[in-house]
C-alpha positions in Angstrom: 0.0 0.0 0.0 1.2 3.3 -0.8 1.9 5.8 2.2 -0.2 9.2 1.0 0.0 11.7 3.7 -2.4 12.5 5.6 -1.1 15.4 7.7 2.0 17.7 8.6 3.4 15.2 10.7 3.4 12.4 8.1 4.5 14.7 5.4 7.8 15.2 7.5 7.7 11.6 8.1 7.7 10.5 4.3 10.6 13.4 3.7 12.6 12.1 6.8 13.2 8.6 4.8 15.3 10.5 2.2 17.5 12.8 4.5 18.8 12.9 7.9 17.8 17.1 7.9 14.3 16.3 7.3 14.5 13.1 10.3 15.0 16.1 12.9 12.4 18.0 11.3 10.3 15.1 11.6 11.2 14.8 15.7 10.9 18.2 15.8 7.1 17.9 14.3 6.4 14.7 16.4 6.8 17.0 19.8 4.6 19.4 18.9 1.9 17.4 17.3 -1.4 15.5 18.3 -0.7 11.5 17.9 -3.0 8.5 19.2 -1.7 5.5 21.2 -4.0 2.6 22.5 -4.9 2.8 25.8 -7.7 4.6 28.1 -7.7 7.3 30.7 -8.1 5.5 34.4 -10.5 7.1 36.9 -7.9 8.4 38.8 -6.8 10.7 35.5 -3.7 8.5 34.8 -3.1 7.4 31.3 -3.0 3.5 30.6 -0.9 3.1 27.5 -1.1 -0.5 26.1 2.8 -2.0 25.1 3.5 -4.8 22.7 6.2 -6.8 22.5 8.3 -7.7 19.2 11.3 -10.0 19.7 11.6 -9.8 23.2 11.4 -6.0 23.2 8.9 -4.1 24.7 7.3 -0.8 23.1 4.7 1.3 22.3 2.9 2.1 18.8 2.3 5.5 17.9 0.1 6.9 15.2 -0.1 9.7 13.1 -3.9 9.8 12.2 -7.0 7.3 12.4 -6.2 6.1 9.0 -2.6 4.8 10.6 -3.9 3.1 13.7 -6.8 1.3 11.7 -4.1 -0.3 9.2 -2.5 -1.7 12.6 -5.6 -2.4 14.8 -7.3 -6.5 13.7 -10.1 -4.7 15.7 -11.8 -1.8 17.8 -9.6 -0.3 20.3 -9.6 2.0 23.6 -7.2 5.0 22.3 -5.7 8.3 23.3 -4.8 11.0 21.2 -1.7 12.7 23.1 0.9 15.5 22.6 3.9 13.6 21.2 6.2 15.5 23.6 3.9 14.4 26.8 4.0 11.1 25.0 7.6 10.7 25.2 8.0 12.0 28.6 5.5 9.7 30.1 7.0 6.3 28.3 10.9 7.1 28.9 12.6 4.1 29.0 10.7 2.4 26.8 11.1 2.0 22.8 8.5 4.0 20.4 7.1 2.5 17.0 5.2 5.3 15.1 2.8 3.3 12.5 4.5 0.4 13.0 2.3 -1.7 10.2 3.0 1.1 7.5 5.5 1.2 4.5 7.7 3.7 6.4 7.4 3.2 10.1 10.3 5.1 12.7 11.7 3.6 15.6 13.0 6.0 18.3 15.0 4.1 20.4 14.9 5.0 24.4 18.4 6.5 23.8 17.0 8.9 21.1 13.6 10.1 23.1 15.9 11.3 25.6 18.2 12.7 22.7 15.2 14.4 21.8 13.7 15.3 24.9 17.2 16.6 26.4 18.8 17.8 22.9 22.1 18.4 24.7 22.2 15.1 25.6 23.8 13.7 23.0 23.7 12.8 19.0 21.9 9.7 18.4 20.2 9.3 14.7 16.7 7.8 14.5 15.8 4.7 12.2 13.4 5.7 9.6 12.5 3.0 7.0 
C-alpha cells in the first residue's frame, strides 16, 4: 500500500526517509503534534498506555492519524490522542514504533527520546524506513 500523507506530521515523516535534515524535522514535528496511542484514561486521570512486544522488546505504537492506527488495529480499540512531547515523557525508558504496520514506520530508540527530549544530551540518529 502506498503511504499518502495525511497530515504535517506524516509529510515530515515521508521526507525524513530521504534525508537525515528532514528526520530532525520530523522529531521536531512529532513533539509538537497530536498522535494516538491505544490505551484509556483510568479514573484516577492517569493514562493506561497498552505495550506490545516484538522479539523480546517491549514498546509502544504511535500513530499519526485514524487512517494509521486502523491499518494496525485487527479490531476496535480504547485510544488516546496525546501531545507527542507528553508522549515521550511519560513512556521514557521504553522503545517508540510510530505506525508500526506502514510502509515507512520510525523507531526511536529509548536513547533517542531522551536525545530528543534533552537535545544536549547527545547525538543519536533515528531509524526511519
Amino acid at each position: 500500500m502506498t503511504f499518502i500523507p495525511e497530515n504535517p506530521l506524516e509529510e515530515s515523516l515521508l521526507r525524513g526517509t530521504r534525508s537525515a535534515m528532514a528526520r530532525r524535522e520530523f522529531l521536531r514535528m512529532l513533539l509538537i503534534s497530536e498522535v494516538m496511542v491505544v490505551g484509556e484514561k483510568a479514573e484516577d486521570g492517569r493514562l493506561k498506555i497498552v505495550a506490545s512486544e516484538r522479539d523480546g522488546r517491549k514498546y509502544i505504537s504511535v500513530f499519526t492519524s485514524p487512517t494509521r492506527l486502523k491499518s494496525h488495529a485487527q479490531k476496535t480499540v480504547n485510544t488516546l490522542t496525546i501531545n507527542g512531547r507528553m508522549l515521550l515523557e511519560r513512556t521514557r525508558g521504553v522503545t517508540v514504533l510510530v505506525n508500526p504496520s506502514d510502509e515507512h514506520p520510525a523507531e526511536l530508540t529509548p536513547e533517542l527520546v531522551a536525545e530528543i527530549l534533552d537535545p544536549n544530551a547527545g547525538s543519536i540518529k533515528p531509524t526511519l524506513n
